[in-house]
N, C-alpha and C positions, 0 to 999 in steps of 0.2 A: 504493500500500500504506500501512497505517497505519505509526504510529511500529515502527520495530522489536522493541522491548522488548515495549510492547503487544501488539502483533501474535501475541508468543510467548507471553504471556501470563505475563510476568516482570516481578510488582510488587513496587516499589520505592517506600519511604516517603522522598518526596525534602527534608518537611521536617527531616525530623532525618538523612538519610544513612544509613538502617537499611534494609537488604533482608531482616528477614526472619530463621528460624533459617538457620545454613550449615549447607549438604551436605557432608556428609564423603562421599570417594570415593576408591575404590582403584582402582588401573590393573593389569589382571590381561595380562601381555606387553607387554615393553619395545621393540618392535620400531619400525620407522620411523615406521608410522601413528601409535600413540602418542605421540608426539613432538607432533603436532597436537592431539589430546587434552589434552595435558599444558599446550599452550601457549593453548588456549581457555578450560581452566577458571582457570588462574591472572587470565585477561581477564573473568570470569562475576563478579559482582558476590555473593556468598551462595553458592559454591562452595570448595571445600580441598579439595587432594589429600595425602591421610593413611598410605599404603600401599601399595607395589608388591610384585611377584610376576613373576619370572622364572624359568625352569626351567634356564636359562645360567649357572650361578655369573660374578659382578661384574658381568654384563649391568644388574640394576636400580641397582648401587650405582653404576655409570657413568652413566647416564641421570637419575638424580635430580641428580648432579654436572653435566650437561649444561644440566639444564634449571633448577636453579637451587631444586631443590627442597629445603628443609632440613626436618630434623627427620621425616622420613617413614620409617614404619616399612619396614623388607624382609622378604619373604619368598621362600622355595625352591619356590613352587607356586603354583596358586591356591586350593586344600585349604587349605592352611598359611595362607595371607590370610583367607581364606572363614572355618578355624573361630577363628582368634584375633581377629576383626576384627568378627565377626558384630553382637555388640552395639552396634559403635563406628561404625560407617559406615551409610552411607542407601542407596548405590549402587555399583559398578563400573562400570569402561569395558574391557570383553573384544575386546582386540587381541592375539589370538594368532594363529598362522596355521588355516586352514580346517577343518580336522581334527579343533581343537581345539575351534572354537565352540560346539557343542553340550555336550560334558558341563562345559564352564565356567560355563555360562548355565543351565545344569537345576542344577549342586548350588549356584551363585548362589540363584537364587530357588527350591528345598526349603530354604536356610537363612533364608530373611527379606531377600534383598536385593536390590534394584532391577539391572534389567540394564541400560547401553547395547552393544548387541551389534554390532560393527563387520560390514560388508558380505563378502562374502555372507551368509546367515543362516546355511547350513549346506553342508553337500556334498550329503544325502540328503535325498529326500521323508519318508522314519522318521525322521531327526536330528529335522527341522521340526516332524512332529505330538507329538513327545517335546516339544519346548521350552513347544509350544504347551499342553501338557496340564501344564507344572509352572506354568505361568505363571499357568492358572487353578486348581492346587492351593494355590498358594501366596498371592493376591491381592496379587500387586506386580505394575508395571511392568517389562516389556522393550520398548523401541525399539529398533529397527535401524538400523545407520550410512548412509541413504540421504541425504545433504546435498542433492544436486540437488533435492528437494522444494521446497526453499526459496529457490530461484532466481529470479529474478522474470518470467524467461521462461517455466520450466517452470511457474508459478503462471498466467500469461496465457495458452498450451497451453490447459489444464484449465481456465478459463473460457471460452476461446473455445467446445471442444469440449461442457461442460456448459451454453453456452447453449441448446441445443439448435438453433442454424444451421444445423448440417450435416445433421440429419433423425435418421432410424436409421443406423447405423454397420454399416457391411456388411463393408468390409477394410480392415487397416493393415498397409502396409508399415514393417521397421522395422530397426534394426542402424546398425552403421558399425565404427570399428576403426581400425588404423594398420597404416600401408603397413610402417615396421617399429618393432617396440613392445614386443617381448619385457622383461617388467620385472624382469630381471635384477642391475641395479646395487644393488637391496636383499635380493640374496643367492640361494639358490636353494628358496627355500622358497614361492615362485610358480609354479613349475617342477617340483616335485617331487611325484609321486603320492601317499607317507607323509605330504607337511603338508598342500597343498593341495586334493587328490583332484579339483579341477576346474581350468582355466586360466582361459581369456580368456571361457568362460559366465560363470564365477563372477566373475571382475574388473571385468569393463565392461559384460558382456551384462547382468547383473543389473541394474544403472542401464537403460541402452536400454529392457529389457523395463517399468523400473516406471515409464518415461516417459508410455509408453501407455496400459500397466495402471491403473495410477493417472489420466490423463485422462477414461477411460472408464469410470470405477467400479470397478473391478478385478471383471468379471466371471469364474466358475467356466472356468477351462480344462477340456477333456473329454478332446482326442484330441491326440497328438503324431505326427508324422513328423518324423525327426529324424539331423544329420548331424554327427558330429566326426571334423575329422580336425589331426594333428600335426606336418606335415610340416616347419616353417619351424625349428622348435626344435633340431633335428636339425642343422641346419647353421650350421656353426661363424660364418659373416659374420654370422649373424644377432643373435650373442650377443656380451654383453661380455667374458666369456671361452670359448676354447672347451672346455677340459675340462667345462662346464656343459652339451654336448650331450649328455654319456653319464649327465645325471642330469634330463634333459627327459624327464619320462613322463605329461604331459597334453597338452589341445588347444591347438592357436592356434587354431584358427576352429571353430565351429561355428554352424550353422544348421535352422530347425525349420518345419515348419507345423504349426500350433497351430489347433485349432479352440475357439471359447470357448461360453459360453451366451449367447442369443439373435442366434444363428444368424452371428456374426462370426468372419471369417476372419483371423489375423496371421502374418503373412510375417516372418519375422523371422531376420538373419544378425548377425555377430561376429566381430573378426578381432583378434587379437595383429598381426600378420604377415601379407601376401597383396602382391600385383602388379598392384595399383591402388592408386588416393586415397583411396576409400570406395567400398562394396560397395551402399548406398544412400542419398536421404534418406530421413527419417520423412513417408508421406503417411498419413492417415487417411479414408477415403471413405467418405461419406454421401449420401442419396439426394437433400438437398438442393443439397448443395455438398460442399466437398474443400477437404483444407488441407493442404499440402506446409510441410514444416519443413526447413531446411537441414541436411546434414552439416557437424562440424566436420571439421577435417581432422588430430587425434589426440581422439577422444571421452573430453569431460571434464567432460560433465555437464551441459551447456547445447549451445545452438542456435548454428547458423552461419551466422545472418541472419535478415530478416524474416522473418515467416509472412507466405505469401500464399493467399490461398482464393479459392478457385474458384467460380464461380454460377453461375446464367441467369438473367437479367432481360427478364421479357418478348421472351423467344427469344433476348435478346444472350449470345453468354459473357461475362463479367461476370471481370476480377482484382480482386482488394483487398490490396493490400502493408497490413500492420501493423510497424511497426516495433519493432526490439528495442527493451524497457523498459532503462532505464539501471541497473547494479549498487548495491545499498547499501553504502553506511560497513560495515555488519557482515557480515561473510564470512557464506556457510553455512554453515564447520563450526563457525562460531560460534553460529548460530542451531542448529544440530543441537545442539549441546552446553548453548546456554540453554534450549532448548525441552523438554530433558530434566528437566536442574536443575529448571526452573519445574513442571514434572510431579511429579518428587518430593517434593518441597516443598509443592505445594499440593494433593495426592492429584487429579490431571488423569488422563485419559487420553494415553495413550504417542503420543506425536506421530507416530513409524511404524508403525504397530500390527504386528503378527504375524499376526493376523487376514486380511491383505493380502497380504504377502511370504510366507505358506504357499501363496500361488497360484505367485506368482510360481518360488519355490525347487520346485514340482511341474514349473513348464515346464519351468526345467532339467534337474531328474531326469529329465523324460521325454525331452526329447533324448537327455541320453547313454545310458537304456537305449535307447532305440528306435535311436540308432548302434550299437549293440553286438548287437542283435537283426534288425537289416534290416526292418525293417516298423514299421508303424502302431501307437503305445500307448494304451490308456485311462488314464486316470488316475484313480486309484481315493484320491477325499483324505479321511479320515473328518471326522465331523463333532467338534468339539472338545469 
């Protein structure tokens, strides 16, 4: 890979030490992820964080004190940030829980200001086409918080598979999960159907799915068959506390068959919770060759060993081990968080587009309606 800064396309005048005007940025929800946020930009070279916004009275005024943030304005919303802040900031970073994502990110950008919108994008397939249609009313930037993009395996994935090796792509198997992983220790707002409205789709499966999606082009999803069920939440061993089972009202697992365009099949499961190690690796199969990616064994955004792919050679089965690329000096949420900065700053296109993750955030939808329905969904995604 190139230089990292490069790479993200975050210039720096290094004979004088100037990057550039700074981004002012508000953090709209003080909650754990934030905290990462918080600690990337102050690392971002031509970045300030100027303004928070908690709907917890002391929640923002403790977390600036936490993280060392002086002089930063507070706010009781993100209304309250959004209309007093309008003029004075370039961007936000929308870490609120699930529920909230959408009308954070739509009256963000109806007033003039760049979104980073933390993962999942939203709960619904209508959240999504909403976000999608202010974003182009508005002509600013929204990226999504997908950091594994930036991985150096997940980058090697998506060249192997866009050399075009493997032929046409016919099926990928996809998923994994934790045997137990309920992410309870940052309260119960992972857990609960008023904040989060989806579980472990929305937490991890989102990453999994855009593992693939994103190697593949992100071709048009069409049809979903689709499963969620609850059951691990429920029981008390499973959790850090257990009064938190009688406020468990999403999934641990769910799983889908997803039909996409040009005629490729993706198998794909998710697990908070289950009674196994992993439910599978990611293989991808094509008419020339196959490529098996490892399970980790808590999915965290990267791979759990070589890729090996599969061939014929001249009638031989043919293996090829590729070995994992070594990590960079600069984290991904660092490179998520310059790759944004450098975006607003230099009027780029959004490093995770929306355009993308409206597929992705439809797979979702259409599992859990089509678990709630018992049968086959189309997916019906307008055009933007």
């Amino acid at each position: 890979m190139a230089d990292n800064l490069d790479a993200y396309k975050f210039k720096q005048k290094t004979e004088d030490g100037e990057v550039g005007r700074t981004i002012k940025v508000g953090i709209i929800g003080t909650g754990w992820i934030a905290g990462d946020h918080a600690e990337c930009y102050k690392r971002c070279p031509g970045a300030e964080i100027v303004a928070l916004a908690d709907i917890v009275p002391g929640k923002a005024e403790a977390f600036a004190k936490k993280h060392g943030l002086e002089n930063v304005r507070i706010y009781n919303s993100d209304r309250e940030l959004i209309d007093a802040e309008k003029d004075n900031i370039d961007a936000v970073s929308v870490c609120t829980y699930n529920r909230q994502h959408a009308p954070c990110a739509i009256y963000a950008l109806d007033h003039g200001v760049n979104v980073l919108l933390e993962k999942p994008m939203c709960v619904t397939l209508d959240e999504a086409v909403e976000i999608c249609r202010a974003e182009k009313r508005s002509g600013k930037i929204i990226s999504v918080g997908f950091q594994p993009r930036f991985d150096p395996n997940m980058i090697m994935l998506k060249e192997v598979v866009q050399s075009g090796i493997l032929g046409k792509i016919y099926y990928i198997q996809t998923g994994g999960g934790r045997r137990m992983g309920i992410p309870t220790p940052f309260g119960t707002s992972f857990i609960r159907d008023d904040t989060a409205g989806i579980g472990a789709l929305a937490d991890i499966g989102c990453y999994s799915l855009d593992m693939v999606l994103n190697s593949i082009g992100y071709p048009k999803p069409l049809t979903v068959t689709g499963y969620t069920s609850g059951f691990f939440g429920k029981k008390p061993e499973y959790l850090d506390r257990p009064e938190y089972t009688e406020e468990f009202s999403v999934d641990d697992f769910g799983a889908g068959f997803i039909r996409l365009e040009g005629d490729i099949i993706l198998d794909f499961r998710i697990a908070w919770a289950m009674n196994i190690d992993s439910p599978c690796d990611t293989i991808i199969l094509g008419t020339e060759a196959g490529v098996r990616v490892p399970a980790t064994d808590c999915w965290n955004g990267s791979i759990g060993g070589p890729l090996t792919i599969y061939s014929n050679i001249t009638g031989i089965p043919v293996q090829t081990l590729i070995p994992k690329r070594d990590e960079d000096d600069l984290g991904n949420f660092d490179k998520k968080i310059r790759s944004f900065v450098s975006a607003v700053r230099d009027g780029g296109k959004a490093p995770v587009p929306t355009s993308q993750i409206l597929y992705n955030q439809a797979i979702i939808d259409g599992i859990v309606r089509s678990s709630k329905l018992g049968r086959e969904v189309e997916l019906d995604i307008p055009e933007i």
